[in-house]
C-alpha positions as CSV (number, residue, x, y, z in Angstrom):
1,X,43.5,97.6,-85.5
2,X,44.0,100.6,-83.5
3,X,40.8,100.2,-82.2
4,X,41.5,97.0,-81.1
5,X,45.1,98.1,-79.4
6,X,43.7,101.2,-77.8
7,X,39.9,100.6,-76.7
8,X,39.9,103.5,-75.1
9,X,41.1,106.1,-77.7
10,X,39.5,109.2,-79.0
11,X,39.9,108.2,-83.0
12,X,38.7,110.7,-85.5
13,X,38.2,109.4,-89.0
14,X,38.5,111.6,-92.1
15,X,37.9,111.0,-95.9
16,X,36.6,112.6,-99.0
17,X,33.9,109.3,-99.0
18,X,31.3,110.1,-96.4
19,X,29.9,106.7,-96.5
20,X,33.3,105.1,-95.4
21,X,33.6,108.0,-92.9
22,X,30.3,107.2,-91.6
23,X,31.0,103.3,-91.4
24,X,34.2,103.6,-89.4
25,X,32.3,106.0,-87.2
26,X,29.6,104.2,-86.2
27,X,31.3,100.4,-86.1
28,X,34.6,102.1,-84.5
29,X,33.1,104.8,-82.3
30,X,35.2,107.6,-83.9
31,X,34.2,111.1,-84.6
32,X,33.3,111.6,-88.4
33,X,35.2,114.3,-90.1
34,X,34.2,114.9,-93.7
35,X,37.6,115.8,-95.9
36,X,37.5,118.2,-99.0
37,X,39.8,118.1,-101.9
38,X,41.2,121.1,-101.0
39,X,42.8,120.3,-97.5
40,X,42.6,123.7,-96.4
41,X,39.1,124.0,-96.1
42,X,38.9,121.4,-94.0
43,X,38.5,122.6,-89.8
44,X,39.8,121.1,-87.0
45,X,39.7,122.4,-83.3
46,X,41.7,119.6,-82.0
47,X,45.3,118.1,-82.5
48,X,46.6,114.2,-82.0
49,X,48.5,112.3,-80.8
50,X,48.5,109.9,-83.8
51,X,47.7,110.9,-87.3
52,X,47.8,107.5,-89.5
53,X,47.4,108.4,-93.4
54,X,47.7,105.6,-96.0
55,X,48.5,106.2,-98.9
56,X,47.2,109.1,-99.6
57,X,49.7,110.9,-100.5
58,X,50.4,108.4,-103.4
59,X,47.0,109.8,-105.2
60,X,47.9,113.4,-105.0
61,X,49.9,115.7,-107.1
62,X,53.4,116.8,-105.3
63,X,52.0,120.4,-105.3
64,X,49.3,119.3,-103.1
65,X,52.0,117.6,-100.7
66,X,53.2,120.5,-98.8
67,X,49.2,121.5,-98.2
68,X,48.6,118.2,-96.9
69,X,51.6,117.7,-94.2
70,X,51.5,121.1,-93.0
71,X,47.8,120.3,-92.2
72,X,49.0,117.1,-90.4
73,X,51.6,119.5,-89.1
74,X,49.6,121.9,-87.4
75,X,47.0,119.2,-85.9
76,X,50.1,117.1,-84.1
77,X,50.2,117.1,-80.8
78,X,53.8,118.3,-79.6
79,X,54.7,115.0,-79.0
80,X,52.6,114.1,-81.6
81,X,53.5,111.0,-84.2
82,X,52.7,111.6,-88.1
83,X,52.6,108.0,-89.6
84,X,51.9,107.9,-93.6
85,X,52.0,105.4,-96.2
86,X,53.3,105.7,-99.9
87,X,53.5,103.5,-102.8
88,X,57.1,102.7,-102.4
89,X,59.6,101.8,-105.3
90,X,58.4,98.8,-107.0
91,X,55.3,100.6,-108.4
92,X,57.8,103.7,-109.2
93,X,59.6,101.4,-111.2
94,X,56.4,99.3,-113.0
95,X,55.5,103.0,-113.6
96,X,58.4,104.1,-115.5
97,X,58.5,100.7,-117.4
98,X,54.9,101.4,-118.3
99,X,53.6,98.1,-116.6
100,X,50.5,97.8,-116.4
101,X,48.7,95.6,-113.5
102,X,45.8,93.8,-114.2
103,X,43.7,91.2,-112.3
């Protein structure tokens, strides 16, 4: 999609899966960044305007949290826009129930 809205865009894609990383940068002409578990070993010589995360943040432990937006942090433009995504409530509340999804 932002492909799409913004043709001509510099996107830079990042992930711990190198072949997804790979895809989106060769069908979306984005520079590949490959991600690390531990975000602070990750380099960067560049910030954004845009940093778009989904979800994330959902998968990591709340220690890891504070790593993660201060990396987002110091790679945002001044003007920059962070944009992340999180499970929400519903699956807070399935969670505490002990629901399980299946399907």
């Amino acid at each position: 999609m932002l492909r799409a809205a913004f043709p001509e865009a510099h996107l830079t894609v990042c992930d711990l899966d190198h072949d997804a990383v790979d895809f989106c940068a060769a069908h979306f002409n984005a520079v590949p960044v490959y991600s690390h578990e531990d975000i602070r070993r990750v380099r960067l010589d560049q910030s954004f305007d845009l940093i778009w995360c989904g979800s994330l943040l959902t998968h990591l432990d709340r220690e890891q949290w504070p790593d993660f937006l201060g990396f987002f942090s110091d790679h945002l433009s001044p003007d920059g826009l962070l944009v992340f995504t999180t499970h929400g409530r519903q699956p807070i509340q399935w969670m505490r129930e002990s629901f399980l999804i299946t399907g």
